[in-house]
C-alpha positions as CSV (number, residue, x, y, z in Angstrom):
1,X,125.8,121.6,62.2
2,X,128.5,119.2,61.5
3,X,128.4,118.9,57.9
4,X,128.1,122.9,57.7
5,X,131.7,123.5,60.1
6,X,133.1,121.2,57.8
7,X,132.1,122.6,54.5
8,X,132.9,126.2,56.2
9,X,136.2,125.2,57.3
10,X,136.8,124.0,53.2
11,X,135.7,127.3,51.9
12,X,138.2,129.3,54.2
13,X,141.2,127.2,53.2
14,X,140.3,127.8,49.4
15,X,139.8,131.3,50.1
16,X,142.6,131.5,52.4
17,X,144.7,129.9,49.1
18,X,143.3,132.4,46.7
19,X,144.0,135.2,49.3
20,X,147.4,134.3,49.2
21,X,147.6,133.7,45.6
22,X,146.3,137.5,45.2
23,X,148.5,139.1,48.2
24,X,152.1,138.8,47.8
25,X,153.0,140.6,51.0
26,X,152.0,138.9,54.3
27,X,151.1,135.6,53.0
28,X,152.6,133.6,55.3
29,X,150.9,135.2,58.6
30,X,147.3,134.9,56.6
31,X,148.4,131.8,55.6
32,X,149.1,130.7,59.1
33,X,145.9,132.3,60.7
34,X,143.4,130.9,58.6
35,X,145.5,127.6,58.6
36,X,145.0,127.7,62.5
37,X,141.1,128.6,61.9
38,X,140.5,126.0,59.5
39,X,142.3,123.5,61.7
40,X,139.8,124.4,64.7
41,X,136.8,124.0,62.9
42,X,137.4,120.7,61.5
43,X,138.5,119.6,65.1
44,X,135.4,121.2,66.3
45,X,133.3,119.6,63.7
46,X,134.3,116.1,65.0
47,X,134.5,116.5,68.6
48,X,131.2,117.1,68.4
49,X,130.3,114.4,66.1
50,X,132.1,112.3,68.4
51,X,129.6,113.9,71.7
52,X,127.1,113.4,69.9
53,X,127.6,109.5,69.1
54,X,128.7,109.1,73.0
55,X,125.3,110.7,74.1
56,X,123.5,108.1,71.7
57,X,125.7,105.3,73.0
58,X,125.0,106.5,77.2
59,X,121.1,107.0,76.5
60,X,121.5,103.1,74.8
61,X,123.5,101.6,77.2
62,X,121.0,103.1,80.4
63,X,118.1,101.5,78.5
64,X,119.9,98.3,78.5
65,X,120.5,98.6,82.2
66,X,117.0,99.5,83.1
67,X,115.9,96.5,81.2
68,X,118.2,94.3,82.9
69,X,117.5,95.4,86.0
70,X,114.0,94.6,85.3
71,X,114.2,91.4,83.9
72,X,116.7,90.3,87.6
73,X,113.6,91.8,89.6
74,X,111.1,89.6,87.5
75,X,113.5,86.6,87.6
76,X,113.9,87.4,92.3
77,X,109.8,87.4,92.0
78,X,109.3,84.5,90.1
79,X,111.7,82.5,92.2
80,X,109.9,84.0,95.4
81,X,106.6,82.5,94.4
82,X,107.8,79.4,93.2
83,X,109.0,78.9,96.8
84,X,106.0,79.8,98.8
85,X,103.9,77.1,95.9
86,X,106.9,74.6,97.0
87,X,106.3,74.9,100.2
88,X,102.6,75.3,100.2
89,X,102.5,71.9,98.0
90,X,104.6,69.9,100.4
91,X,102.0,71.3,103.5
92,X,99.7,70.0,101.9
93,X,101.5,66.2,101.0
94,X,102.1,66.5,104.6
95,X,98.6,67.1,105.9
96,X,97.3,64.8,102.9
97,X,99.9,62.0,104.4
98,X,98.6,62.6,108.2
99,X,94.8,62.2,107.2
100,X,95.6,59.4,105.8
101,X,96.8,57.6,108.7
């Protein structure tokens, strides 16, 4: 879609040229109208290029979240259960300790 505004947008300038060329009266209002149109279509062409790249770069950027978001959740488990073994070993040192006595 891009590449076809742009290439459009080409076409009308050369035909807007040869137009001219041709016409000798009124030139300079076709030549300012089809000046304006070409001018909107290759604007056109990359603002939408330029959409389109910040789409790609939000949909990247939420998958990046999401993944860090689940990589902090692992990491908050992992510590969770490495306190209940922590404290479940040093019951157990403790109960070991009192038997012993």
């Amino acid at each position: 879609m891009i590449i076809f505004l742009r290439i459009l947008s080409i076409l009308i300038l050369v035909s807007i040229s040869y137009l001219c060329y041709e016409l000798k009266d009124y030139k300079l209002i076709i030549f300012t109208c089809c000046g304006f149109i070409t001018g909107v279509l290759f604007t056109l062409s990359y603002v939408l290029d330029v959409a389109r790249k910040l789409k790609v770069y939000k949909r990247e950027f939420e998958k990046n979240s999401i993944n860090s978001d689940e990589s902090a959740s692992k990491v908050k488990v992992l510590e969770s259960k490495i306190e209940v073994l922590e404290k479940a070993l040093q019951d157990a040192l403790n109960n070991n300790s009192k038997n012993d006595l």
